[in-house]
PDB file as gemmi writes it, atoms N, CA and C in Angstrom:
CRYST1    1.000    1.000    1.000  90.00  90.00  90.00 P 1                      
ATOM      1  N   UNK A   1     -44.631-212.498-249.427  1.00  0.00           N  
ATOM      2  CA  UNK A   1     -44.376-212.272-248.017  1.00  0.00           C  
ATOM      3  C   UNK A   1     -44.927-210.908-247.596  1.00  0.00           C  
ATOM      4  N   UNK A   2     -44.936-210.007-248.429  1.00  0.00           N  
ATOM      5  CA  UNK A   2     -45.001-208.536-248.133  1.00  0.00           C  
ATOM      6  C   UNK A   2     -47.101-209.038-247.985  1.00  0.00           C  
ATOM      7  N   UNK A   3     -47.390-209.847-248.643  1.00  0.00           N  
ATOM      8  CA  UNK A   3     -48.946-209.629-248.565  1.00  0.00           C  
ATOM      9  C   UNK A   3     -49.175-210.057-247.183  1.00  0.00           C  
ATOM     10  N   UNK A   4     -48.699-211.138-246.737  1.00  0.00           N  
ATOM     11  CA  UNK A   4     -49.025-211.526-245.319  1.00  0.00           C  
ATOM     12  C   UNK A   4     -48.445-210.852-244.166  1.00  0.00           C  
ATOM     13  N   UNK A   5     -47.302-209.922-244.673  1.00  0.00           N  
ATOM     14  CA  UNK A   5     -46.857-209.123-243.613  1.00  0.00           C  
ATOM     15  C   UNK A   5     -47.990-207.658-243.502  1.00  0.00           C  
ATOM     16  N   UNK A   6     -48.905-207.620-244.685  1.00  0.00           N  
ATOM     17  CA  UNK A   6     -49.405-206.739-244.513  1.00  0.00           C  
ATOM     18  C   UNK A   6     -50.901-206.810-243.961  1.00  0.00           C  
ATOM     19  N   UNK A   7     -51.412-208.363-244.295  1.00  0.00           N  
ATOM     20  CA  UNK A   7     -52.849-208.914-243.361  1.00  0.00           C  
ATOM     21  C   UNK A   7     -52.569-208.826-241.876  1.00  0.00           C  
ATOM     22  N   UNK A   8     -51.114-209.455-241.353  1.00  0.00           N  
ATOM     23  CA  UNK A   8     -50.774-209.333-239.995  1.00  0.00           C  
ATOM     24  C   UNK A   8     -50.854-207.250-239.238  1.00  0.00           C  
ATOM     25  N   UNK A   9     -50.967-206.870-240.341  1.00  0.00           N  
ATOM     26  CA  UNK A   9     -50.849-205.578-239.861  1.00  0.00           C  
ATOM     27  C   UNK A   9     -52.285-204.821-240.157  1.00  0.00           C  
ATOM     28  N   UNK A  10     -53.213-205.622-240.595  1.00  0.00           N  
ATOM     29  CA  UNK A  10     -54.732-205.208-240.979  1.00  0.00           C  
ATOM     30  C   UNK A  10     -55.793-205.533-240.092  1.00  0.00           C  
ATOM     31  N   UNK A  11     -55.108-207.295-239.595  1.00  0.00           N  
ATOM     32  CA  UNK A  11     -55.700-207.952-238.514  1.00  0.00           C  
ATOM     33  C   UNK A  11     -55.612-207.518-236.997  1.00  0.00           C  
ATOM     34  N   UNK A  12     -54.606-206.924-236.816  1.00  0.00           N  
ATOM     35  CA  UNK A  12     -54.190-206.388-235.266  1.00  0.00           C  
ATOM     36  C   UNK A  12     -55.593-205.937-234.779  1.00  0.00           C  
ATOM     37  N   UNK A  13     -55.162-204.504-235.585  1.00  0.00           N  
ATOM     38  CA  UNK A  13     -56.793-203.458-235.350  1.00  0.00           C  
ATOM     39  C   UNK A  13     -58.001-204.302-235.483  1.00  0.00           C  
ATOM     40  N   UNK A  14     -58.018-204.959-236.528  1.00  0.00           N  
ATOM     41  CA  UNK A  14     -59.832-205.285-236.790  1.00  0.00           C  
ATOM     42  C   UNK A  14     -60.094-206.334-234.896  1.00  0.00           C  
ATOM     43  N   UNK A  15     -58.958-206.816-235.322  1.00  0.00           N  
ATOM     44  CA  UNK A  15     -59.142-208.291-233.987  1.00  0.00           C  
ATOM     45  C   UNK A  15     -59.609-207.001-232.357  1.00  0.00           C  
ATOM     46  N   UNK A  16     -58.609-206.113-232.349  1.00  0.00           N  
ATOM     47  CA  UNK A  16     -58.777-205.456-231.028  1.00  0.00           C  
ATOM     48  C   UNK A  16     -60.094-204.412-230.955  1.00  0.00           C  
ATOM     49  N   UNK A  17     -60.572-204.038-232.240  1.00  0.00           N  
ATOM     50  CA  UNK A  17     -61.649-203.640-232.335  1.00  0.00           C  
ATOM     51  C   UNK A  17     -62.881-204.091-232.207  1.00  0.00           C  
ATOM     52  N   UNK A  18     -62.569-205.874-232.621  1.00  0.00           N  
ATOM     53  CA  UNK A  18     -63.726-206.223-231.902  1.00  0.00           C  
ATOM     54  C   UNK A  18     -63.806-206.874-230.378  1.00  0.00           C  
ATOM     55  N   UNK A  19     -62.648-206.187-230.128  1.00  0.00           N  
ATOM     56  CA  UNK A  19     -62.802-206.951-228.430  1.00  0.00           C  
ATOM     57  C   UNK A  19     -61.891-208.138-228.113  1.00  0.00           C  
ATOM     58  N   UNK A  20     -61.512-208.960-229.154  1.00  0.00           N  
ATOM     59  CA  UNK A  20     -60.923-210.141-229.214  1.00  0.00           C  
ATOM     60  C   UNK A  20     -59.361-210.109-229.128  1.00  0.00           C  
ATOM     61  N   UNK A  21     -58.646-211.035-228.031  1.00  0.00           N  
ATOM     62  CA  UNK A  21     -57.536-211.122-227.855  1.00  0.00           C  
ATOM     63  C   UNK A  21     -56.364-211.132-228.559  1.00  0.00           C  
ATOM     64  N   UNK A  22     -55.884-210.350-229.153  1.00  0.00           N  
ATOM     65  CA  UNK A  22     -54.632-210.403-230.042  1.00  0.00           C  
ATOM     66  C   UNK A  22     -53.568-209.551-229.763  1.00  0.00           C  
ATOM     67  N   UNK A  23     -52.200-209.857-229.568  1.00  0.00           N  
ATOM     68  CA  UNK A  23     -51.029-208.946-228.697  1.00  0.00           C  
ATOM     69  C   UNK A  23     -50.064-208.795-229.874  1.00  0.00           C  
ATOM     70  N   UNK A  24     -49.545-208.022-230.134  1.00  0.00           N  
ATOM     71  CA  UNK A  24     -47.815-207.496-230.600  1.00  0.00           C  
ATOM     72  C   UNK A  24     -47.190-209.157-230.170  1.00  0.00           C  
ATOM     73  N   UNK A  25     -47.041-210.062-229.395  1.00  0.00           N  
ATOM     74  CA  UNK A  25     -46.556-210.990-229.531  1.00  0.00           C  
ATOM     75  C   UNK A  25     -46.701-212.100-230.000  1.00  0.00           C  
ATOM     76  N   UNK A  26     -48.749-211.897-230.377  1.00  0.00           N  
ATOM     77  CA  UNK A  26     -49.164-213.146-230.885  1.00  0.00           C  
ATOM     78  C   UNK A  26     -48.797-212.915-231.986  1.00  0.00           C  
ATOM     79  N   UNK A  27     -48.836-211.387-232.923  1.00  0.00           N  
ATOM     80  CA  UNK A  27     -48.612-211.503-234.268  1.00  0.00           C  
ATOM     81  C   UNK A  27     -47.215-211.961-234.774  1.00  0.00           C  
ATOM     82  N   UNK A  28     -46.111-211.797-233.937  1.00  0.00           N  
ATOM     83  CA  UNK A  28     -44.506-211.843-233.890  1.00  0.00           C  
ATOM     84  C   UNK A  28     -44.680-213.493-233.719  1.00  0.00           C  
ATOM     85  N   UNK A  29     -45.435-214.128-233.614  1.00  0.00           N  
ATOM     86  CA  UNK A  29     -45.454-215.829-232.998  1.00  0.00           C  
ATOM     87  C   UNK A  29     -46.163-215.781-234.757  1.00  0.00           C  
ATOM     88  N   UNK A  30     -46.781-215.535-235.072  1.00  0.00           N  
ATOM     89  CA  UNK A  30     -48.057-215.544-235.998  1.00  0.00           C  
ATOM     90  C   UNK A  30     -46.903-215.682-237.401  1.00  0.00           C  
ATOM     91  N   UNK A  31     -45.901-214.589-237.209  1.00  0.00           N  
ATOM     92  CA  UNK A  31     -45.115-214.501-238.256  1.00  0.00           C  
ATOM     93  C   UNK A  31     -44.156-215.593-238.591  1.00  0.00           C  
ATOM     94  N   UNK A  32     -43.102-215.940-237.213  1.00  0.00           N  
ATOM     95  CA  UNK A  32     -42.199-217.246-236.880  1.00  0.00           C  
ATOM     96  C   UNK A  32     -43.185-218.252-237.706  1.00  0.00           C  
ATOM     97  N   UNK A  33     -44.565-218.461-237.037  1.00  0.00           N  
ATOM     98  CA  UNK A  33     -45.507-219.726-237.436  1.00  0.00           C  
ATOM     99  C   UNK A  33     -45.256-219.887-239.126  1.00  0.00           C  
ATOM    100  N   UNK A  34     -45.939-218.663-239.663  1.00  0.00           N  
ATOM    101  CA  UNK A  34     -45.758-218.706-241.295  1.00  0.00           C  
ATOM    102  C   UNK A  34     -44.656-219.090-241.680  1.00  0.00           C  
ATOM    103  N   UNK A  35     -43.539-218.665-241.320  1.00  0.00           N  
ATOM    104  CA  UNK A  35     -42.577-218.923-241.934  1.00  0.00           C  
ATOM    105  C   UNK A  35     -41.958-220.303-241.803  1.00  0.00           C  
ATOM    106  N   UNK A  36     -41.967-221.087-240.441  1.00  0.00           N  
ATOM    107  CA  UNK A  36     -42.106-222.273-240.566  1.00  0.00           C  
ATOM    108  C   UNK A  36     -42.782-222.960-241.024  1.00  0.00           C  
ATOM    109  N   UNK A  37     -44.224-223.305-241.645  1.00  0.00           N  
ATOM    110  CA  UNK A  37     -45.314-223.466-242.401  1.00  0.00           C  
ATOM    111  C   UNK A  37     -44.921-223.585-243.432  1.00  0.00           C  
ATOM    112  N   UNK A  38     -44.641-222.233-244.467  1.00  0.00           N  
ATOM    113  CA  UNK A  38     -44.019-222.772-245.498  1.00  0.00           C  
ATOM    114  C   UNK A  38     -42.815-223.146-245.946  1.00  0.00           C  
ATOM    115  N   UNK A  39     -42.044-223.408-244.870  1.00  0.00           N  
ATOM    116  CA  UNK A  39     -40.302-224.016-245.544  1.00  0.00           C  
ATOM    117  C   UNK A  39     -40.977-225.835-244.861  1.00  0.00           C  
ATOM    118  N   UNK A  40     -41.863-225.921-243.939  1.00  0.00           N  
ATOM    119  CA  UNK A  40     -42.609-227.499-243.436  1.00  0.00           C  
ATOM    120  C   UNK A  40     -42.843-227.655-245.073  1.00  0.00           C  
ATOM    121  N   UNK A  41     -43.783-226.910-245.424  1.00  0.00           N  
ATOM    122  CA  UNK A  41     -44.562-227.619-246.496  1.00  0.00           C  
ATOM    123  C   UNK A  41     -44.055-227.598-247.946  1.00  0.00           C  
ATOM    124  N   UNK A  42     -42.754-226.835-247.900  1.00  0.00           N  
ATOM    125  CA  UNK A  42     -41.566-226.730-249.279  1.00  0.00           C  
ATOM    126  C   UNK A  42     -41.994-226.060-249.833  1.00  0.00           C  
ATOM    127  N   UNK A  43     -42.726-224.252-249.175  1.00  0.00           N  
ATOM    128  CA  UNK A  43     -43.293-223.227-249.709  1.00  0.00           C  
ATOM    129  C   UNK A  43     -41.779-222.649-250.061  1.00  0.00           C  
ATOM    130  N   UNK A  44     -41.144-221.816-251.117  1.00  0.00           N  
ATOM    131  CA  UNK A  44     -40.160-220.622-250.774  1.00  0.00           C  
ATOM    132  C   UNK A  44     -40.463-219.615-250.111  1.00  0.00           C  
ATOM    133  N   UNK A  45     -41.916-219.020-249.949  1.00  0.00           N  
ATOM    134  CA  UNK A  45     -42.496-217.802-249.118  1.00  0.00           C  
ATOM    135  C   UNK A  45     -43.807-218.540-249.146  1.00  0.00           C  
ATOM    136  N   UNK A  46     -44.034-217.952-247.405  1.00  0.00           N  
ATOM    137  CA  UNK A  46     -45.743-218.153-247.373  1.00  0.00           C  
ATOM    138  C   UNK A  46     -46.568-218.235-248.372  1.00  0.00           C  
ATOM    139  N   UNK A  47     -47.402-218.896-248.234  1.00  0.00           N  
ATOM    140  CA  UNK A  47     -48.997-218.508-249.156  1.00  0.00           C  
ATOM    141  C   UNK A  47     -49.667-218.147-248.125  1.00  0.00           C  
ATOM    142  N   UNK A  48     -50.919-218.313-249.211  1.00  0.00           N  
ATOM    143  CA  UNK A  48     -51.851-217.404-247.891  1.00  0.00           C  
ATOM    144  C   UNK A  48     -52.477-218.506-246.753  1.00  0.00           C  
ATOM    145  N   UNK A  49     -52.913-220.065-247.199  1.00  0.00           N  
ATOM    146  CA  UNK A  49     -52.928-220.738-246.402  1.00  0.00           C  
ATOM    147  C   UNK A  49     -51.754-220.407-245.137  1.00  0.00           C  
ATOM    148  N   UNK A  50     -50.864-220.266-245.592  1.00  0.00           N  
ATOM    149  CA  UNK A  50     -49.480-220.267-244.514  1.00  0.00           C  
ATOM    150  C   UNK A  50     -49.745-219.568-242.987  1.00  0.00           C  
ATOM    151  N   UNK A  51     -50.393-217.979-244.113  1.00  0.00           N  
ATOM    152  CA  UNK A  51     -50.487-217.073-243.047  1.00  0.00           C  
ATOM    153  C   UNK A  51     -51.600-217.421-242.398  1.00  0.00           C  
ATOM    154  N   UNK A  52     -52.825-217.863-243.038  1.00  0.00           N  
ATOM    155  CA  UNK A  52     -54.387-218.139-242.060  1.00  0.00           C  
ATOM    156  C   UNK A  52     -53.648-218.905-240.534  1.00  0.00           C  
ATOM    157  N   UNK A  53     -53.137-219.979-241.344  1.00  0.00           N  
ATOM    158  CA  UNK A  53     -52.839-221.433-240.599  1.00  0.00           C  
ATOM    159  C   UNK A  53     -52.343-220.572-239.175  1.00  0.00           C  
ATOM    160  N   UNK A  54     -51.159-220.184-239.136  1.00  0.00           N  
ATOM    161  CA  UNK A  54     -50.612-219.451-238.557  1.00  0.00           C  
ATOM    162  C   UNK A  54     -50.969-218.360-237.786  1.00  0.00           C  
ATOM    163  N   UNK A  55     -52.080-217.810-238.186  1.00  0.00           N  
ATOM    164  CA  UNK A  55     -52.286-216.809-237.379  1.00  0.00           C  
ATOM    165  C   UNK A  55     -53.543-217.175-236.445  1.00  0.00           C  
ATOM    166  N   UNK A  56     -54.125-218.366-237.085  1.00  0.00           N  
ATOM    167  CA  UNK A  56     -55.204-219.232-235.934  1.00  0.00           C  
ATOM    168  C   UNK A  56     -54.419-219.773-235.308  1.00  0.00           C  
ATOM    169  N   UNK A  57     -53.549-220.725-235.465  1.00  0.00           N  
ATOM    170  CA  UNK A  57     -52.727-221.274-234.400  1.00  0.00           C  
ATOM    171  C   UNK A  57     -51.746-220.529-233.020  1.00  0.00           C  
ATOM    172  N   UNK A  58     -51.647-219.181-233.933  1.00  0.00           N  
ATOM    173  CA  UNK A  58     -50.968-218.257-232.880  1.00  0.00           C  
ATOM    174  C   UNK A  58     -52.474-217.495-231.878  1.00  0.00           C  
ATOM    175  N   UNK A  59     -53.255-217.362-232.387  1.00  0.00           N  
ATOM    176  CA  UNK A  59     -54.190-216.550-231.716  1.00  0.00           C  
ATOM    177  C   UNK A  59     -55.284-217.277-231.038  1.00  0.00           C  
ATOM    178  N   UNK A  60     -55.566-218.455-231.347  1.00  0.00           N  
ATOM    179  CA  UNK A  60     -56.765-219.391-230.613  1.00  0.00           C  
ATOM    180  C   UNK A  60     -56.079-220.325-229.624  1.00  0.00           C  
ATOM    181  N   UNK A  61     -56.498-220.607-228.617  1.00  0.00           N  
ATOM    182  CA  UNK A  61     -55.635-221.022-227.477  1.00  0.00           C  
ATOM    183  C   UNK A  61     -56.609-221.928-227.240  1.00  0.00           C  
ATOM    184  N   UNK A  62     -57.967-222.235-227.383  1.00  0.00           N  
ATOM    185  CA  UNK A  62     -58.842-223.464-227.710  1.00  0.00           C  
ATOM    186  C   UNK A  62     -58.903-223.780-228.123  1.00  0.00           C  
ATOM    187  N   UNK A  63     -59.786-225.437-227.838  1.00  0.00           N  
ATOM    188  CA  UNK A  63     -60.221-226.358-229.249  1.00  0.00           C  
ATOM    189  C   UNK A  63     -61.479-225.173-230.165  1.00  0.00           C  
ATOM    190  N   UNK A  64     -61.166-225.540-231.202  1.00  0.00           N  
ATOM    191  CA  UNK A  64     -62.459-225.196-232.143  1.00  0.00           C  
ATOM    192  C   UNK A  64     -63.495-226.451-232.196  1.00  0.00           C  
ATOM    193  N   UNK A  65     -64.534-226.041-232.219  1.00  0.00           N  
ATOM    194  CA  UNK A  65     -66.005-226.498-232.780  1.00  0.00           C  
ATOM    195  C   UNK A  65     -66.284-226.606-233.673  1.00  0.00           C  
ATOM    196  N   UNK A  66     -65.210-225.989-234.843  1.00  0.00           N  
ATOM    197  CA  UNK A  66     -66.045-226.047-236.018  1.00  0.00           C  
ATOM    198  C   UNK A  66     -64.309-225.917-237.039  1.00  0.00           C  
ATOM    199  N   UNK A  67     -64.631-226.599-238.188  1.00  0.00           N  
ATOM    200  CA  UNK A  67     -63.260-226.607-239.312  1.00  0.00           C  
ATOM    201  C   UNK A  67     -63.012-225.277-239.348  1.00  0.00           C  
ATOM    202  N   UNK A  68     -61.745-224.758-239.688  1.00  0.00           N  
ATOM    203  CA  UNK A  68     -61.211-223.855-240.540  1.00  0.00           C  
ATOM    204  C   UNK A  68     -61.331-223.284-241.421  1.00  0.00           C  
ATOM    205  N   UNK A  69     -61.935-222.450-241.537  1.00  0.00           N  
ATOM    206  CA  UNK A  69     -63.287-221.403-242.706  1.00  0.00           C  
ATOM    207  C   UNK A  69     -62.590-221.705-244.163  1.00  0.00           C  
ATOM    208  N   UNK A  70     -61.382-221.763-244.258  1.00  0.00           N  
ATOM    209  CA  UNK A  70     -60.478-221.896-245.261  1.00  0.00           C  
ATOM    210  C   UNK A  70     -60.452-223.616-245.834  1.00  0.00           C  
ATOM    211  N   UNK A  71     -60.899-224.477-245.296  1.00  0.00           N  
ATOM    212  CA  UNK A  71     -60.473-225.895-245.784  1.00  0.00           C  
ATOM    213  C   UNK A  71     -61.636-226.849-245.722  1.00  0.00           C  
ATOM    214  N   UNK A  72     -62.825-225.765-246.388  1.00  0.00           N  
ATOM    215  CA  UNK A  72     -63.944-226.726-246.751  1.00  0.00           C  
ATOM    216  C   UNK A  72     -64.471-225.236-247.439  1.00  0.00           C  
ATOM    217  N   UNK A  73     -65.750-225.971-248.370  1.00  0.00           N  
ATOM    218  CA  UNK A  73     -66.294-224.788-249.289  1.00  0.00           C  
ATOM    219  C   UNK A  73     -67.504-225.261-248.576  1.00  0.00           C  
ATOM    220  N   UNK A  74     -68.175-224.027-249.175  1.00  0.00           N  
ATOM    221  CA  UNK A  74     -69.524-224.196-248.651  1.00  0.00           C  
ATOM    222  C   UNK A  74     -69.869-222.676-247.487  1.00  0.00           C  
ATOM    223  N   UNK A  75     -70.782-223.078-246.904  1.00  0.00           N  
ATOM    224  CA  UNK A  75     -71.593-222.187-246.246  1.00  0.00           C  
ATOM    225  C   UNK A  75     -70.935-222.190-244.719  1.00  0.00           C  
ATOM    226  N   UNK A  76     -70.306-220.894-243.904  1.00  0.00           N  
ATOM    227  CA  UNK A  76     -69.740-221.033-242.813  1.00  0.00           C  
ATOM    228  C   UNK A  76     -70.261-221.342-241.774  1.00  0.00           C  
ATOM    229  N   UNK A  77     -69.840-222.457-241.041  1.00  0.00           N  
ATOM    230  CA  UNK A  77     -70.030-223.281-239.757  1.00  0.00           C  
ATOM    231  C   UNK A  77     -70.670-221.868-238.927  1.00  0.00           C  
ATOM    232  N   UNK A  78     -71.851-222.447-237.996  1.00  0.00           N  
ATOM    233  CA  UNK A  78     -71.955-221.296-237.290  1.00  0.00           C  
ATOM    234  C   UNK A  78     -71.455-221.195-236.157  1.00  0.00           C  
ATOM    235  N   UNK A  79     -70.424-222.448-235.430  1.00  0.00           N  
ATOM    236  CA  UNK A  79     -69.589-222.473-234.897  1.00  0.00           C  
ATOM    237  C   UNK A  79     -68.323-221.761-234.991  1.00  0.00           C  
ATOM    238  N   UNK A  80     -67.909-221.377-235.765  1.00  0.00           N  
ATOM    239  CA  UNK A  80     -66.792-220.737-236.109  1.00  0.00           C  
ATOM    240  C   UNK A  80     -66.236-219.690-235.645  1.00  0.00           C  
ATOM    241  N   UNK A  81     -64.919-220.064-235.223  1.00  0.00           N  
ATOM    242  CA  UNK A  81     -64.533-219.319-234.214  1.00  0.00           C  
ATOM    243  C   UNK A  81     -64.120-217.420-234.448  1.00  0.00           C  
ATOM    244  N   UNK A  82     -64.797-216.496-233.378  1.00  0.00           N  
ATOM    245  CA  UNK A  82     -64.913-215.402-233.810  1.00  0.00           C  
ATOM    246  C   UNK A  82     -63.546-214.626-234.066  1.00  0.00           C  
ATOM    247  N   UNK A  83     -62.497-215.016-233.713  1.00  0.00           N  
ATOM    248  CA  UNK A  83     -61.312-214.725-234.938  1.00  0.00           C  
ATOM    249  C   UNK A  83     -61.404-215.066-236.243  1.00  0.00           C  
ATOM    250  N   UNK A  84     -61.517-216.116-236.134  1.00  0.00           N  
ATOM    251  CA  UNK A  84     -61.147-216.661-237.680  1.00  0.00           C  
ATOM    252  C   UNK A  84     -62.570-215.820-238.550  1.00  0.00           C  
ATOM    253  N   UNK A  85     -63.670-215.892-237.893  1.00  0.00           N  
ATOM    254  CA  UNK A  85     -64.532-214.942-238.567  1.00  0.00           C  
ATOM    255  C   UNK A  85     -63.903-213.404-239.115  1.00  0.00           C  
ATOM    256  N   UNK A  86     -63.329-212.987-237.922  1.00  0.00           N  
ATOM    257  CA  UNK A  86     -62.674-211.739-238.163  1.00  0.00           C  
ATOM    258  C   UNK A  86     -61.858-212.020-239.378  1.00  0.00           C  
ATOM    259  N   UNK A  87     -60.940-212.816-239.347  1.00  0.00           N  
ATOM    260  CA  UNK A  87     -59.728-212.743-240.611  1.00  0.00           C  
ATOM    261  C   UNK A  87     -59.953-213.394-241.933  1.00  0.00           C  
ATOM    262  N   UNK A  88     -61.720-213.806-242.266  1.00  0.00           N  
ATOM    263  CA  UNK A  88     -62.180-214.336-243.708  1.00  0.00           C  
ATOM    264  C   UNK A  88     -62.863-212.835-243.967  1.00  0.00           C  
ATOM    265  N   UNK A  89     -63.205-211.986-243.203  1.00  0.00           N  
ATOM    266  CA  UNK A  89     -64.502-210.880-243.186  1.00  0.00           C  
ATOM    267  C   UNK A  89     -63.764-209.896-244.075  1.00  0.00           C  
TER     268      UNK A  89                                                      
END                                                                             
């Protein structure tokens, strides 16, 4: 838990540094999300899927164009949405 409480606190800055929408409330939504995520999926504490999942779902307010950088291998969509770029980088 302490690792994803500490990406949520790595991501703030990088996200507002590059210009991109992220508030003190999305991350507080971002956190609720994880934690429901993994007691949904019969985690005892987040994984890190938990926290990705969660913190795209709290922070992208559109459809995506392109999968979830996290749930395919391979070479990244060049669709991909410029958060989620931010939080694999």
């Amino acid at each position: 838990q302490q690792a994803g409480e500490q990406l949520l606190k790595t991501v703030l800055p990088r996200l507002r540094q590059h210009h991109l929408p992220a508030s003190t409330a999305d991350m507080a939504a971002a956190h609720l999300h994880a934690m429901a995520l993994a007691q949904l999926r019969g985690h005892t504490l987040p994984l890190r899927t938990d926290w990705l999942d969660a913190i795209a779902g709290s922070l992208i307010k559109e459809a995506l164009n392109a999968p979830l950088p996290w749930s395919y291998r391979g070479v990244i969509h060049p669709d991909t949405d410029p958060i989620l770029l931010t939080l694999i980088d």
